[in-house]
ROFIBA-877322 format. One record per residue: residue number from 0; residue in three letters; chain; x, y, z of N, C-alpha, C in turn. Coordinates in steps of 0.001 Angstrom, whole numbers, plus 500000, padded with zeros to 6 digits. Layout:
! residues N
REC;NUM;ALA;A;X;Y;Z;X;Y;Z;X;Y;Z
...
This chain:
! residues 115
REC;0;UNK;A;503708;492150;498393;504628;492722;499336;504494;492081;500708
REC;1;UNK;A;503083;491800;501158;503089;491596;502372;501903;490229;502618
REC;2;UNK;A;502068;489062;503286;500549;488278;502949;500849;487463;503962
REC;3;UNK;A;499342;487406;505087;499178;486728;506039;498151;485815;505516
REC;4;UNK;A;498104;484789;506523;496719;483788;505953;495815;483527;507841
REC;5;UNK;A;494873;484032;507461;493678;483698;508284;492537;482628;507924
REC;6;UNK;A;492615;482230;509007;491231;481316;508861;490521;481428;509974
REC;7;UNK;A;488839;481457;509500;488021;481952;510239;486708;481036;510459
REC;8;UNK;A;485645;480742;511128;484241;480132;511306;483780;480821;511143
REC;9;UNK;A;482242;480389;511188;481330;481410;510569;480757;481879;511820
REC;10;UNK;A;480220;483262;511686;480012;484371;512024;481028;485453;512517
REC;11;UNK;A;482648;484625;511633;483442;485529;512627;483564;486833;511463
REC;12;UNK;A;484680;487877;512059;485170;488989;510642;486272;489402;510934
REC;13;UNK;A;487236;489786;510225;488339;490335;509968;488660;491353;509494
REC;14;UNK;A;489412;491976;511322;490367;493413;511254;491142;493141;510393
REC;15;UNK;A;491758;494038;509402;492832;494086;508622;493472;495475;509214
REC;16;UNK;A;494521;495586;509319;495515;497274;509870;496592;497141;509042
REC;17;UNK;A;496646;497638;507433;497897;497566;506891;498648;498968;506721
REC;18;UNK;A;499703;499032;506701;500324;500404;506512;501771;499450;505601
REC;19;UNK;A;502364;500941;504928;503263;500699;504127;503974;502248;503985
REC;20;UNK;A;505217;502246;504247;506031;503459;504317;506690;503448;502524
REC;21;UNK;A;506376;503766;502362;507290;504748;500306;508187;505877;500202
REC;22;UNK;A;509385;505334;499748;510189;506390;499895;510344;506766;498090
REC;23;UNK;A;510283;508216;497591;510663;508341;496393;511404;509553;496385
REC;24;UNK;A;512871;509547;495491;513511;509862;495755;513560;510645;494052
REC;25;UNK;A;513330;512135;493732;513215;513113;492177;514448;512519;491657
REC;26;UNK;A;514269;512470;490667;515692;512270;489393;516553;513927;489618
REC;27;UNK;A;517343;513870;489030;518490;514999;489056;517839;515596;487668
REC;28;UNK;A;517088;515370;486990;516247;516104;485946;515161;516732;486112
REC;29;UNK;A;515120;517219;485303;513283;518477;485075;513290;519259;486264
REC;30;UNK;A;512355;520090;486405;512121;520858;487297;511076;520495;488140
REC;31;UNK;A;510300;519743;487774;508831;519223;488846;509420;517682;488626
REC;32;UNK;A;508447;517096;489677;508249;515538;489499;507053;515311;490213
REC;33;UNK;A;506942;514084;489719;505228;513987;490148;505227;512276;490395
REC;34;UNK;A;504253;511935;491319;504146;509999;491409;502785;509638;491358
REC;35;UNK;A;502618;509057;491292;501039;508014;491517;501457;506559;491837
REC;36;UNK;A;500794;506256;493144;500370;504721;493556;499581;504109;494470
REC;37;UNK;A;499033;502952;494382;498100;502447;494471;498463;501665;495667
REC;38;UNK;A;497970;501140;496693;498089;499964;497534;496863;499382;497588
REC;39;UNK;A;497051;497801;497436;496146;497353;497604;495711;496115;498363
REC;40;UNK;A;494517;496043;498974;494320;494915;499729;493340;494162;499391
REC;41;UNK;A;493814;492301;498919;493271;491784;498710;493129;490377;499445
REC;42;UNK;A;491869;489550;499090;491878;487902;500308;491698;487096;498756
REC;43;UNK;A;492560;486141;498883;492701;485149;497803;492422;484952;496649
REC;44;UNK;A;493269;486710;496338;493566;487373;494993;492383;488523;494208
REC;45;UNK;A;491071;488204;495023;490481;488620;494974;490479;490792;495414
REC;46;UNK;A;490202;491632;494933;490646;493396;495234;489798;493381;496181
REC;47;UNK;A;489797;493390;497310;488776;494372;498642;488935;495527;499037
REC;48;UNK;A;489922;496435;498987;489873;498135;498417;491350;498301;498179
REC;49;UNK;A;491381;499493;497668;492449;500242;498061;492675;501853;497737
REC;50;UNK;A;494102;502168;498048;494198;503658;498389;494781;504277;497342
REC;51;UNK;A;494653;505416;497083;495839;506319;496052;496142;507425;496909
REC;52;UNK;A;497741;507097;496482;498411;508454;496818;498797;509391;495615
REC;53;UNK;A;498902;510448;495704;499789;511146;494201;500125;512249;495124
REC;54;UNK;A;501173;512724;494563;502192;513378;495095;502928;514141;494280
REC;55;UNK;A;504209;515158;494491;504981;515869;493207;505291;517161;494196
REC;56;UNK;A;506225;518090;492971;506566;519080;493389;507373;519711;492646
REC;57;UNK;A;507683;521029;492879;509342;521617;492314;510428;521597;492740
REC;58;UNK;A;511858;521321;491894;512683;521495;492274;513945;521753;491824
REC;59;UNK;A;514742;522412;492047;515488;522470;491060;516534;521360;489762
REC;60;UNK;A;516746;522072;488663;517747;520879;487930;518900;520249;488429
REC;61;UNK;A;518911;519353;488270;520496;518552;489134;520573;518313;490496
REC;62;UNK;A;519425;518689;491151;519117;518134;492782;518053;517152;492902
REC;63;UNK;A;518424;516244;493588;517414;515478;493638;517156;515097;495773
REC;64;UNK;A;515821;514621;495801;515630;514736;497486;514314;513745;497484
REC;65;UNK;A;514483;513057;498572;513455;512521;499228;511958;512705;499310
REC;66;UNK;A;510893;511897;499282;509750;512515;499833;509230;511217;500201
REC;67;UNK;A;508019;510876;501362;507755;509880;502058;506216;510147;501693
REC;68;UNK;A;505774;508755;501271;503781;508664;501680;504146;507093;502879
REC;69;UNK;A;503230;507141;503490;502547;506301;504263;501252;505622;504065
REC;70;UNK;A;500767;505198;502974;499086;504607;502810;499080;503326;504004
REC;71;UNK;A;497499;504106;504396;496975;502780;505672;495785;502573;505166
REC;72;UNK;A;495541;501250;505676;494542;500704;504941;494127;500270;506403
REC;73;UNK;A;492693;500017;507044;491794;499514;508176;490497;499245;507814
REC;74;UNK;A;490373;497833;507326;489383;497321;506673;488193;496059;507747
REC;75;UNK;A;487351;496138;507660;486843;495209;508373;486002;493922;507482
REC;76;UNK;A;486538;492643;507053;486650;491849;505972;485209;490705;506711
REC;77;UNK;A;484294;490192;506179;483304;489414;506675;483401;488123;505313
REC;78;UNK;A;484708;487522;505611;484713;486321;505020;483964;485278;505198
REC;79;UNK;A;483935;484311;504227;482591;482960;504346;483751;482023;505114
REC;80;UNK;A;483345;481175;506226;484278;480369;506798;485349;479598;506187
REC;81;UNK;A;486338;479273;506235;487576;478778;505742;489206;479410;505817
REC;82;UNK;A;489949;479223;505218;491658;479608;505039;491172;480724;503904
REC;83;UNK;A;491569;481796;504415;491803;483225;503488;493540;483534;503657
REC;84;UNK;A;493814;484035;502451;494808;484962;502260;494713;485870;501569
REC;85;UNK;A;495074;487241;502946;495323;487992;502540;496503;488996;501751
REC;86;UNK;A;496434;489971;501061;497650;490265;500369;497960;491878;499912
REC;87;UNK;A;498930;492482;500467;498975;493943;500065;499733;494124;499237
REC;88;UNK;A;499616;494792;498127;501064;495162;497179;500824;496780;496681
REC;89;UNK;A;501952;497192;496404;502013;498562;495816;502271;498715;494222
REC;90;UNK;A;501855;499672;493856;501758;499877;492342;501989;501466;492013
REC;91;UNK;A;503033;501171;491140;503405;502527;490940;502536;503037;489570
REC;92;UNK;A;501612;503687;489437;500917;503928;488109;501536;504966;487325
REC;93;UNK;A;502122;506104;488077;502800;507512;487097;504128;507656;487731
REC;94;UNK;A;505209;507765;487035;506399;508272;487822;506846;509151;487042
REC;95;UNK;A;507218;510974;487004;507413;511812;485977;508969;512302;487072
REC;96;UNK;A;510086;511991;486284;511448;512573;486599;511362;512043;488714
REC;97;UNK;A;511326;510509;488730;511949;510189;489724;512891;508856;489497
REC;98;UNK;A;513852;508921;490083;514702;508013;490144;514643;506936;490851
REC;99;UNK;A;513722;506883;491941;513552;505386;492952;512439;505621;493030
REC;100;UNK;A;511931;504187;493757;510722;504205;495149;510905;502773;495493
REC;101;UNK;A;511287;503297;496963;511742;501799;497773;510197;502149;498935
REC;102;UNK;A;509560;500781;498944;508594;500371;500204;509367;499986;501237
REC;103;UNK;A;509789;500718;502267;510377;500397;503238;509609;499684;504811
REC;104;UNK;A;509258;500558;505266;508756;499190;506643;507034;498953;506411
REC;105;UNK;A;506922;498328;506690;505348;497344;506131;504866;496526;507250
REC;106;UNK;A;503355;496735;507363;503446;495625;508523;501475;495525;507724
REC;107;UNK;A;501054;494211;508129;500059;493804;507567;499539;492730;508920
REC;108;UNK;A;498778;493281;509601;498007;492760;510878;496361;492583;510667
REC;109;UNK;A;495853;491502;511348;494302;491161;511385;494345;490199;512541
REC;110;UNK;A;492847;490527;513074;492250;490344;514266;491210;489350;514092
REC;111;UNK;A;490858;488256;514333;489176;487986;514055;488821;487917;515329
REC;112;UNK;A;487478;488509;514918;486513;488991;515720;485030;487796;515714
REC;113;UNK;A;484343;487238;516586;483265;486605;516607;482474;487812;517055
REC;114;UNK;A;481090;488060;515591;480172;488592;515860;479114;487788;516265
């Protein structure tokens, strides 16, 4: 979804500040709905953490409505000197009676820091 590339010397480290806005929007079916997903942040493909959201609710049959997560991620990365890329993506693991999920505004920022 989102991928900057840093390069760093040694003794430096890297702020990461990612956020990602999710919009999911219930199907016009069932009475509950429920989501699961994952964001994750990784440096040259390699997993360095990430978050779960899960979410759900009731509602009635034949209406369907909005609901918003926000996962932030603020990682402090102590790479070996060279060109890193980093990389966030989202993963939808459960979707029970929803009809979308659009990642809408995203922003993926890092700082290096000499310790």
């Amino acid at each position: 979804m989102n991928t900057l590339t840093v390069t760093t010397l040694p003794g430096q480290l890297v702020q990461i500040n990612a956020h990602t806005e999710v919009d999911q929007v219930s199907s016009t079916s069932g009475t509950t709905f429920s989501y699961e997903l994952i964001q994750r942040l990784r440096r040259n493909g390699d997993l360095i953490t990430d978050v779960h959201v899960a979410g759900g609710g009731s509602k009635q049959v034949g209406v369907a409505f909005p609901q918003d997560e926000e996962p932030v991620i603020i990682w402090a990365d102590v790479p070996p000197p060279g060109t890193h890329v980093y990389t966030i993506t989202i993963q939808i693991i459960n979707a029970v009676n929803v009809g979308s999920v659009t990642a809408e505004s995203r922003s993926l920022h890092a700082i290096v820091i000499q310790t």
